[in-house]
Structures are given as structure tokens and as C-alpha cells.
C-alpha positions in Angstrom: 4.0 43.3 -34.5 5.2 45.7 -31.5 1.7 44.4 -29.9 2.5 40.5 -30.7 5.9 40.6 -29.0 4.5 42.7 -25.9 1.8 39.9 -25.3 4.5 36.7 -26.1 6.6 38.8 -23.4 3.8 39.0 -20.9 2.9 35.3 -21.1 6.7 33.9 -21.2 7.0 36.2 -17.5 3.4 34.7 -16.1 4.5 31.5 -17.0 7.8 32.0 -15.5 6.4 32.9 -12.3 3.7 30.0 -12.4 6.6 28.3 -12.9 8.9 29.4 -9.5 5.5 29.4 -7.5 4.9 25.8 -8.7 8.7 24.6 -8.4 8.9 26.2 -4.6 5.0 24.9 -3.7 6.1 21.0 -4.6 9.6 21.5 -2.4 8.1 23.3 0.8 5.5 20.7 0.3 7.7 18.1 0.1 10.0 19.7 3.1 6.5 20.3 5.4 5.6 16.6 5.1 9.0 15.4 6.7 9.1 17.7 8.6 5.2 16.1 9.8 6.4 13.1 9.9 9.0 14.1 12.2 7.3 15.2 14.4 4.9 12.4 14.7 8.1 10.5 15.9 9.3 9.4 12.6 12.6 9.3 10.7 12.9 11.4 8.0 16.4 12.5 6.8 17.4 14.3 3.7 20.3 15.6 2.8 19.7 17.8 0.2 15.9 18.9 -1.7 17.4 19.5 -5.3 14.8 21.4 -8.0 14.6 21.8 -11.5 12.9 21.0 -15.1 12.1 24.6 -15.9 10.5 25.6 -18.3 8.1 22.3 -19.0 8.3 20.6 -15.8 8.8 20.4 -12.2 11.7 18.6 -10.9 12.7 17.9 -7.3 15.5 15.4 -6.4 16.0 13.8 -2.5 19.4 13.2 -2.1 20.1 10.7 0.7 16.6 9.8 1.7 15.7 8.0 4.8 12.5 7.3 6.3 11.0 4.8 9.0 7.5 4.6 10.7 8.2 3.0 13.9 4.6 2.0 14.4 4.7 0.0 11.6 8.5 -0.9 11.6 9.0 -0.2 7.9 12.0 1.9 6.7 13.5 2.6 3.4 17.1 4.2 2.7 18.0 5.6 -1.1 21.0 7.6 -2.6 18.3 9.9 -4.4 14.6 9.4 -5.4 13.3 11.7 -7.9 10.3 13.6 -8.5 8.3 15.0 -11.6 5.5 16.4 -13.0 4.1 18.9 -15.8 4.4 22.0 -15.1 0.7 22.6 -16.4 -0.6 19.8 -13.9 1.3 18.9 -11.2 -1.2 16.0 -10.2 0.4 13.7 -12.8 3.7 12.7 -11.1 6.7 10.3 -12.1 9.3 8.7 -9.4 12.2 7.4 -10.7 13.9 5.4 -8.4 18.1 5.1 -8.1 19.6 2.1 -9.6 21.5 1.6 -6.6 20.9 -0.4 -3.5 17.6 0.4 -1.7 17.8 -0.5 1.9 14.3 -2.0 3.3 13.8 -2.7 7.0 10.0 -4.5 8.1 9.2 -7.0 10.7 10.2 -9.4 8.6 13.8 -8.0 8.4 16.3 -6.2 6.5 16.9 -6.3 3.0 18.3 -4.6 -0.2 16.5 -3.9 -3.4 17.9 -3.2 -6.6 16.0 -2.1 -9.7 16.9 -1.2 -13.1 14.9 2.0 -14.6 12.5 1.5 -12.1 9.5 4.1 -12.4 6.9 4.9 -10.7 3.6 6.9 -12.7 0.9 8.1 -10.4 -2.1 10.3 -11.9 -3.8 12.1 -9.3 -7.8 14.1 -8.9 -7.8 17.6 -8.8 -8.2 18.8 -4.8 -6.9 19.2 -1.9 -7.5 15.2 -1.1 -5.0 14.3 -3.9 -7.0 10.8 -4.4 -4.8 8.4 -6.4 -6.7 7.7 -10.1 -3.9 5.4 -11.6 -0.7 3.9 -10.2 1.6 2.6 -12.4 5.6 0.6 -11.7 7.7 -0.4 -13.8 11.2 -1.9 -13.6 14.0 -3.9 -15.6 15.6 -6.3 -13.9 15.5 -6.1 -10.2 16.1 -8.8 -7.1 15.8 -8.4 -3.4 18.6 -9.8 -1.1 18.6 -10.1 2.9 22.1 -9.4 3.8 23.3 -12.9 3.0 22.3 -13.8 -0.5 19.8 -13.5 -2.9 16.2 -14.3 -1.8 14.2 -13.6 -5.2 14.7 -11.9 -8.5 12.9 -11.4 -12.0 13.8 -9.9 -15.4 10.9 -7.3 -15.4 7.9 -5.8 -13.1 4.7 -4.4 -13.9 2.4 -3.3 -11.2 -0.8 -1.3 -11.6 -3.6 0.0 -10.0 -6.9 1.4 -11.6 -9.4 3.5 -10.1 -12.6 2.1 -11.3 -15.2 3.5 -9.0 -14.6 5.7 -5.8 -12.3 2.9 -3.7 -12.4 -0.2 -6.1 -9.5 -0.7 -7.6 -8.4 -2.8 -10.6 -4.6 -4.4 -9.6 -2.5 -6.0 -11.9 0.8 -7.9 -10.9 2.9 -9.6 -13.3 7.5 -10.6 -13.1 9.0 -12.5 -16.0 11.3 -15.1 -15.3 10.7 -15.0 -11.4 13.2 -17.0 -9.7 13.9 -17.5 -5.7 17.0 -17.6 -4.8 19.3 -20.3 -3.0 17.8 -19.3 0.8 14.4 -20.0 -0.4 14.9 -23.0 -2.3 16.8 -24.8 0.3 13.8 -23.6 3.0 11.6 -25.1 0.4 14.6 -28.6 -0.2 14.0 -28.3 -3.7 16.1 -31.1 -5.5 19.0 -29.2 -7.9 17.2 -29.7 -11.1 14.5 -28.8 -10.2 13.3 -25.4 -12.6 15.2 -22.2 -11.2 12.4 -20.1 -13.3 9.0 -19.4 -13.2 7.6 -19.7 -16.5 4.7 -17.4 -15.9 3.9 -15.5 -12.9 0.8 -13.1 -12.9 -2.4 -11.8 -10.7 -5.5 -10.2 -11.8 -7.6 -8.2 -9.5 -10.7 -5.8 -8.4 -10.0 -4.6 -4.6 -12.7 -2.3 -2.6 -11.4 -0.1 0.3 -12.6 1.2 3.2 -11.7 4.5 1.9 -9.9 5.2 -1.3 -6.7 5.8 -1.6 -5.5 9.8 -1.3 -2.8 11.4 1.2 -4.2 10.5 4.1 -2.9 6.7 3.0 0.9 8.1 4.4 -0.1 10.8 6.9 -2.7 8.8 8.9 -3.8 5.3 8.5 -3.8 3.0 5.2 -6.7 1.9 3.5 -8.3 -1.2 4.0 -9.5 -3.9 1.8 -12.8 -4.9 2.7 -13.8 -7.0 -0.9 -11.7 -8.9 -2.7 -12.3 -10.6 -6.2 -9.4 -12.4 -7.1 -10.1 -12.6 -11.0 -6.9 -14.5 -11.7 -3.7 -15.7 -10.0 -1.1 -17.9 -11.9 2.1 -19.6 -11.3 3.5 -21.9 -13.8 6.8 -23.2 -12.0 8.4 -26.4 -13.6 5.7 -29.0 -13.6 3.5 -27.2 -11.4 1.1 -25.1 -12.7 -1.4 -23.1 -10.0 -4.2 -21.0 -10.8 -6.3 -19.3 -8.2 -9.6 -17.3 -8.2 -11.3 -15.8 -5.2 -14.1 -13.9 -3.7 -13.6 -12.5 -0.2 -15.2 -10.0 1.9 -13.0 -8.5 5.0 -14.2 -7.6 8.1 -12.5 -4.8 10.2 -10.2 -7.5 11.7 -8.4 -8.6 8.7 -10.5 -11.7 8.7 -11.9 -12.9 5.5 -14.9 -14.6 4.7 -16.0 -16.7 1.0 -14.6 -18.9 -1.5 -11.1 -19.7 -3.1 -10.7 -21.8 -6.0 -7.8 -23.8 -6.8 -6.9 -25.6 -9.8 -3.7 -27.4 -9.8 -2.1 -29.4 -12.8 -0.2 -32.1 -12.0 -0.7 -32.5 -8.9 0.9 -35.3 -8.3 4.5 -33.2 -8.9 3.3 -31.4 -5.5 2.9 -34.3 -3.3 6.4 -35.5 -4.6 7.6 -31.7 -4.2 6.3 -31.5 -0.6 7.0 -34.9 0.2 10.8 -34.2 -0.8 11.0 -31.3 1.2 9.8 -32.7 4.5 6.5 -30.7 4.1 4.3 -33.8 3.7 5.2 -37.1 6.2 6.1 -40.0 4.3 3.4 -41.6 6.5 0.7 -39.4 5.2 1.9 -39.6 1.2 -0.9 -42.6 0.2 -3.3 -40.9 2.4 -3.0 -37.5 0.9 -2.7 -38.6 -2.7 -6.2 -41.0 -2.2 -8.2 -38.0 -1.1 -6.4 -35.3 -4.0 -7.3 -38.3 -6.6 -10.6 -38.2 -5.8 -11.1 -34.7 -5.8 -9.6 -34.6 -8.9 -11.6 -37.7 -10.3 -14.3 -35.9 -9.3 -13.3 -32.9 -11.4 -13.4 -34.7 -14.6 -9.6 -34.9 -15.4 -7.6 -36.9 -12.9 -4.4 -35.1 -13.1 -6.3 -31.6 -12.8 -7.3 -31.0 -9.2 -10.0 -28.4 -9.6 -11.5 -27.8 -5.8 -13.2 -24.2 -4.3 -12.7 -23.9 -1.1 -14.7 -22.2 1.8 -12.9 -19.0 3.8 -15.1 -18.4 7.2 -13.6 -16.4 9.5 -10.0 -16.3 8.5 -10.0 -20.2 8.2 -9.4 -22.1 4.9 -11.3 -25.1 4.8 -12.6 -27.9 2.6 -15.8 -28.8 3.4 -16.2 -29.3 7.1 -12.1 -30.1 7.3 -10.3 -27.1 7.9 -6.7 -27.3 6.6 -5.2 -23.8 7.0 -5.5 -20.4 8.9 -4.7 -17.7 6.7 -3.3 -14.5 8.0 -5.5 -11.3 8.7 -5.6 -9.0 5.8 -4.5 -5.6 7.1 -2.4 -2.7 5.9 -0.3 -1.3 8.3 
């Protein structure tokens, strides 16, 4: 018995130890790679690196968090952001992010998120490299706002992203009851009854890197995308009703080259959408809708446009008639 209790005692102290080892490794590795990014000219200001979770995890809360990359003009400032993982395996990590206002600066502007139990579930490989396996994100109810007003909201979020082999991944996007807010609708002139909801919002697809994703993705330079199959992409938004498919190769411009296919029910609502918002000429209208009906004759259902369309160099076009340019594909 004497023996028993000696060996219980000797693993309870190893583990202990594995344990403070562990607990200080995650923060001074946490505090070296501000400190990094300091250095390479960012921001990166915490108040206070708060640990925890013994004896089953490891726990470490950023209190009053605020990054920027300069380069790329992104910035986010949090209350807290909070860290775990098993104490057996750290590579399995969970962020929970703070309820409160999230502060989000890009090129595009500033603006505030807020998310209810918002989590974030990454599961790393074993190495040095820490290359991502599975990304997970979830959230209650969350909406974005500039500093104005609302600009889009949605009951729920799930995001994930699969390693399937080396850098493919498997991405998964889906947001119940997505609704844009007043700013977007007027940009848009939506009439007032027109649907506030989306009825379904959802995209399905395989992505191949440059290089997969690991820690290099925040020290030094983002992965690329270099093939894109778009499996699925739907919106169901009032009477219109989008689904998209897509297969695109990249080149190291941004620029992508292949197909899209569109398939649009009711297409008719979109001409008197666009034509309602100013989007469409009255002018063009009869032209527009001739050309879409005979598409969509051609298709075998007249009120189903069902067209694939040609990407060649970043240019969207439908058979020698190009109609859009879309924007380079980059990750900055």
C-alpha cells in the first residue's frame, strides 16, 4: 500500500510540473510572439497575460488586446480573448471570444462585431510547424455595425475548415436568418417589403494552397489559393434564389481562370430588383430580359436561368461578351 501511495505521489508531482512547464511555455510563447510582432512594426498591446486551468488544462486570458498589421491595414481590439487547451496536448486549442464589442479596422473601414458564445476550435499536427488540421467557429447571434448603424447580422455562424490532403482544404460557410441592415438595403434601394431575411444562406467548398496553413500564416505571409472548386453556394433571399458552382485555378496574381455556373430562379424578380434600384437603366430592361429569356429558354425551364460562364484572366464573361471583372484573389 506504502508502495501504491509513493508511486500516486510521484506521478501527481510530474504531472504537476508538466503542468507549470506547459502553463509558462503557452504564455512566454504567447508573450515572444507580440513581442515579434512588435518588432516587425506592429501593434500589439496587452494589458495583462492571465493563466490558469490546472490540473486538466491550460488556460491563458488577454486582457485588453490590441493588434494591427500596418501592411495589411487590419486591426482588432477585444476586452479579453481566451485561450485553451488539454493539458495532455496542447495542439488542440479553443478561443473563446468576449461577448462584448470587437473593434475591426481594414481598408474597407471601421467596424464593431458582436458575438454571442462565439468559439473558435482549432486542432493542430504535432511539430514545430504547428500546421492547422481542423478549424472550427461557432457563434449565437452576432452582427457587424460601422459606426453608424447596423450593416449585417444573423442568428448563428458556423465556419469550418478541413484538412483533406497537405494544403486542400474542405470550407464550409453557413448564417441562419442573415439579414443586411438598413445601410445596405438602401445602397442596394430595396422597396420596404421587400424580405429583411435570408431564408438560407450557405457555401460548400474544396480550396488548395500554395502552402498549407501553419504559423507561418501570421508571422510571415498568408497562404494562397491557387484551385478553387466551389461545390455549392446558395442564397435564397425573398423571391430570389441563387446557387453558384465553380472551378477556378489562381495564378500568383490573384487572377483566376475556368468556369462559374449560375442558376437563378426567378429571374425575372432580379431584373425588377435591379431595375428598382437603379442598377439596370430602364432603357436596357426589354433588352436584358430578351437575352436572360433565351438563356433560360434554352435551359429547359423558362423561369430558371441556368448559364456557366467562362473566368479567363480575372474576367467574367459569357461567351465572347465579357460582363464583369472580378477582383484578384489574394490573402493579405
Amino acid at each position: 500500500m506504502r508502495k501504491l501511495t509513493g508511486i500516486v505521489i510521484v506521478m501527481a508531482l510530474i504531472w504537476v510540473g508538466w503542468w507549470v512547464i506547459a502553463s509558462n511555455s503557452l504564455r512566454g510563447g504567447i508573450a515572444a510572439w507580440l513581442d515579434a510582432r512588435v518588432s516587425e512594426g506592429w501593434q500589439a498591446d496587452v494589458t495583462a497575460i492571465e493563466a490558469g486551468g490546472f490540473p486538466l488544462s491550460l488556460q491563458t486570458g488577454l486582457v485588453d488586446l490590441a493588434l494591427a498589421d500596418p501592411e495589411a491595414g487590419l486591426a482588432i481590439q477585444t476586452e479579453r480573448l481566451d485561450i485553451a487547451a488539454p493539458a495532455w496536448w496542447p495542439g488542440d486549442v479553443t478561443v473563446t471570444l468576449n461577448d462584448g464589442p470587437i473593434l475591426l479596422a481594414s481598408p474597407l473601414g471601421r467596424n464593431t462585431l458582436t458575438m454571442q458564445n462565439s468559439v473558435i476550435e482549432m486542432n493542430l499536427h504535432p511539430g514545430s510547424a504547428l500546421e492547422l488540421d481542423a478549424l472550427g467557429w461557432t457563434s449565437g447571434p452576432w452582427a457587424l455595425a460601422d459606426p453608424g448603424e447596423p450593416l449585417i447580422a444573423a442568428d448563428d455562424l458556423t465556419l469550418t475548415m478541413t484538412q483533406t490532403d497537405g494544403p486542400t482544404y474542405d470550407l464550409v460557410a453557413r448564417a441562419t436568418s442573415f439579414e443586411p441592415g438598413d445601410g445596405p438595403r438602401r445602397a442596394l434601394r430595396l422597396p420596404d417589403g421587400f424580405a429583411r431575411r435570408f431564408d438560407s444562406l450557405q457555401v460548400m467548398a474544396a480550396v488548395t494552397f500554395d502552402t498549407p496553413w501553419d504559423r507561418t500564416a501570421l508571422d510571415t505571409r498568408r497562404p494562397q489559393p491557387r484551385q478553387i472548386t466551389l461545390h455549392r453556394a446558395e442564397a435564397k433571399w425573398g423571391d430570389l434564389q441563387l446557387n453558384f458552382a465553380a472551378d477556378l485555378k489562381v495564378d500568383t496574381a490573384g487572377l483566376a481562370n475556368g468556369t462559374l455556373s449560375l442558376q437563378a430562379q426567378n429571374w425575372r424578380s432580379m431584373l425588377d430588383l435591379a431595375e428598382t434600384s437603379g442598377a439596370l437603366p430602364r432603357g436596357v430592361r426589354g433588352q436584358a430580359e430578351g437575352i436572360l429569356q433565351a438563356l433560360a429558354g434554352a435551359s429547359g425551364n423558362a423561369e430558371t436561368l441556368d448559364v456557366t460562364l467562362a473566368v479567363k484572366n480575372g474576367v467574367l464573361a459569357l461567351g465572347f461578351i465579357p460582363i464583369a471583372r472580378l477582383p484578384p484573389l489574394v490573402l493579405r
